[in-house]
C-alpha positions as CSV (number, residue, x, y, z in Angstrom):
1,X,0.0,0.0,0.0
2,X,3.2,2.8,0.6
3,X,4.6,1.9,-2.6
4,X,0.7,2.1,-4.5
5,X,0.7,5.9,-2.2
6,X,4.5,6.8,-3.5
7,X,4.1,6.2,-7.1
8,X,0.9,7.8,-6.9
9,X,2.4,11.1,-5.8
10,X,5.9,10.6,-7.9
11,X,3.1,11.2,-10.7
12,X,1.7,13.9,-9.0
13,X,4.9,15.4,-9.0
14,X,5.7,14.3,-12.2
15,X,2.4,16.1,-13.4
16,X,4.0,19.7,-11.7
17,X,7.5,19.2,-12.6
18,X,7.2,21.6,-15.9
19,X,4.9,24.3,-14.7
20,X,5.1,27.2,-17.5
21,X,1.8,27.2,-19.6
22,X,0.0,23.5,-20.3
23,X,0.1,22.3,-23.5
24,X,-2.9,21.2,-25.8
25,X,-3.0,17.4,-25.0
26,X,-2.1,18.4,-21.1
27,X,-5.6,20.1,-21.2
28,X,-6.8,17.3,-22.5
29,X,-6.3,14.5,-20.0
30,X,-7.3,14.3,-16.2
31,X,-5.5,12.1,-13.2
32,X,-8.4,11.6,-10.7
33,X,-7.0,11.1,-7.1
34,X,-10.0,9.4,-5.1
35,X,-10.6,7.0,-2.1
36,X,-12.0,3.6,-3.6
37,X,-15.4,3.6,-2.1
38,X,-16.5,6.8,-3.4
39,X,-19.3,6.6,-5.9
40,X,-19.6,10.6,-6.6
41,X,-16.1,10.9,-7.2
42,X,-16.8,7.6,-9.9
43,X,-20.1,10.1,-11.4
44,X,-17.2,12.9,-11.8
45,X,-14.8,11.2,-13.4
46,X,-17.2,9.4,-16.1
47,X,-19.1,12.7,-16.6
48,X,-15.8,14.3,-17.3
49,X,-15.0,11.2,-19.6
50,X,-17.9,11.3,-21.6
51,X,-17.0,14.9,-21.7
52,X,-14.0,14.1,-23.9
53,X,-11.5,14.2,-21.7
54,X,-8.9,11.4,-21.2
55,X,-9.2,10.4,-17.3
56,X,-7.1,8.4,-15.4
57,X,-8.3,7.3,-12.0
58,X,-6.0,6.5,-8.9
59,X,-7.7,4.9,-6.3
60,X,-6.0,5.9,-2.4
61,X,-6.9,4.8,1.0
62,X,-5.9,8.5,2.4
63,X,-5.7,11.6,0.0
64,X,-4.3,13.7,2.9
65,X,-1.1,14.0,0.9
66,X,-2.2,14.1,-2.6
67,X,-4.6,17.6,-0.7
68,X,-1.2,18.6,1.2
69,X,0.8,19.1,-1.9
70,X,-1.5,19.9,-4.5
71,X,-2.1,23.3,-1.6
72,X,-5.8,22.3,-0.8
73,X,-6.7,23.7,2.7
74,X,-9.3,22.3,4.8
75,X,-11.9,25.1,3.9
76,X,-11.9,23.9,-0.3
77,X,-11.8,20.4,0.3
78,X,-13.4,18.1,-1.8
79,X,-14.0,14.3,-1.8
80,X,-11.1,14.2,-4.7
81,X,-8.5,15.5,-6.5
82,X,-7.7,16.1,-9.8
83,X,-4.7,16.7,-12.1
84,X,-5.5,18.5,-14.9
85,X,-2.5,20.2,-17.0
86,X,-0.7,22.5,-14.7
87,X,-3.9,22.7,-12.7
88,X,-5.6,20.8,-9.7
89,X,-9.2,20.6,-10.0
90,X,-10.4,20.2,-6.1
91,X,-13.6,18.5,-5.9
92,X,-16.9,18.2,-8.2
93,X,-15.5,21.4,-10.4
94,X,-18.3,21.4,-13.1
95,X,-17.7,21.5,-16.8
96,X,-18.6,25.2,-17.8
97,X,-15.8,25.9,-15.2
98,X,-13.4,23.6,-16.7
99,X,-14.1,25.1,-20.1
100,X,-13.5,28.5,-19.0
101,X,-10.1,27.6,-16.9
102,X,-9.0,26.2,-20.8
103,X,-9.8,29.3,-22.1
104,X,-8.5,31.7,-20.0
105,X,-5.6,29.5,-18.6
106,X,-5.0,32.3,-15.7
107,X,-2.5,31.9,-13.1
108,X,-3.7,30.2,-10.4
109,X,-3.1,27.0,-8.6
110,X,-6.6,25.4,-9.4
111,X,-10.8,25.0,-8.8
112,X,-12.2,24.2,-6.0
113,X,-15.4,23.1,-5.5
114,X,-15.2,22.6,-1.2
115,X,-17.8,20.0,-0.2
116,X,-19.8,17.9,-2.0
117,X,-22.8,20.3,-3.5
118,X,-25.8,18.7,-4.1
119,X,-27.1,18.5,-7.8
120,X,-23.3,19.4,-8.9
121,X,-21.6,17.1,-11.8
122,X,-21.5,13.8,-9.7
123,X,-23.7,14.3,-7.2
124,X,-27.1,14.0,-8.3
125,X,-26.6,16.3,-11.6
126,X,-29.4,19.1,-11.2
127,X,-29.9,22.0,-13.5
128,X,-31.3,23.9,-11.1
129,X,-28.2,23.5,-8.5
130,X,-26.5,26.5,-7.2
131,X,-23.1,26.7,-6.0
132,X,-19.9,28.8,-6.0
133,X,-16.5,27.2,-7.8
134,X,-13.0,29.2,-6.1
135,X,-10.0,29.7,-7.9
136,X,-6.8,29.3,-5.3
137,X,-3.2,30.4,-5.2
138,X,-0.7,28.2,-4.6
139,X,0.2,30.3,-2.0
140,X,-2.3,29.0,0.8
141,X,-1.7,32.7,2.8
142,X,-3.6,34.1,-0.3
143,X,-8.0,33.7,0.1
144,X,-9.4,31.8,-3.0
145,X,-11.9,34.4,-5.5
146,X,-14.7,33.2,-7.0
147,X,-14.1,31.7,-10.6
148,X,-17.5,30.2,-11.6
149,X,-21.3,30.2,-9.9
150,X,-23.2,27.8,-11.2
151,X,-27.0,28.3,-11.2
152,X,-26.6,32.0,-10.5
């Protein structure tokens, strides 16, 4: 089980070890970070999937490291966490936000989505859901700003 947790972060370093701006088939492919039992975090990735991208999913025990170093505090927590160019994508980030992070590509860390929102991408998709999507430093002194509202 150590060896399955340090090759799973050697590729999470791996993933940050050229940071300048991602490239076209970086934004293109998504390493999922999730505990094994968690069916919402399954929803995200195959919505995301059947979204076009190219997921990956590593299934971990603890994520408390994957969280640590990726510079997800307590208050943007999600149930996982993904990989996603030069990006993390904390949590059940919807697709409208993911679209926008590709086209913008500003200078943040990642999304966050904290919690698990009901009706978002993986939990119960609703239409009619509302709730706020953060863009974070990777300087956890910094506050995360609001990226993306969805529903508003």
């Amino acid at each position: 089980m150590q060896l399955i947790k340090t090759l799973s972060l050697g590729i999470l370093f791996a993933g940050f070890a050229f940071s300048n701006s991602a490239s076209a088939s970086e934004m293109d492919s998504i390493i999922v970070y999730k505990t094994p039992y968690c069916g919402c975090c399954t929803g995200w990735a195959e919505a995301v999937s059947e979204a076009g991208f190219s997921v990956e999913v590593i299934d971990l025990e603890d994520l408390e490291n994957i969280k640590k170093f990726a510079n997800v505090t307590d208050e943007l927590a999600g149930c996982h966490t993904a990989v996603f160019g030069d990006y993390i994508l904390e949590g059940h980030v919807p697709l409208e936000a993911i679209d926008r992070l590709i086209a913008e590509q500003p200078d943040i860390r990642g999304l966050a989505t904290p919690g698990m929102p009901a009706g978002s991408l993986g939990m119960g998709y609703d239409e009619s859901a509302r709730y706020d999507v953060f863009a974070f430093s990777a300087d956890i002194t910094q506050e995360p700003t609001l990226f993306y509202q969805v529903g508003s």
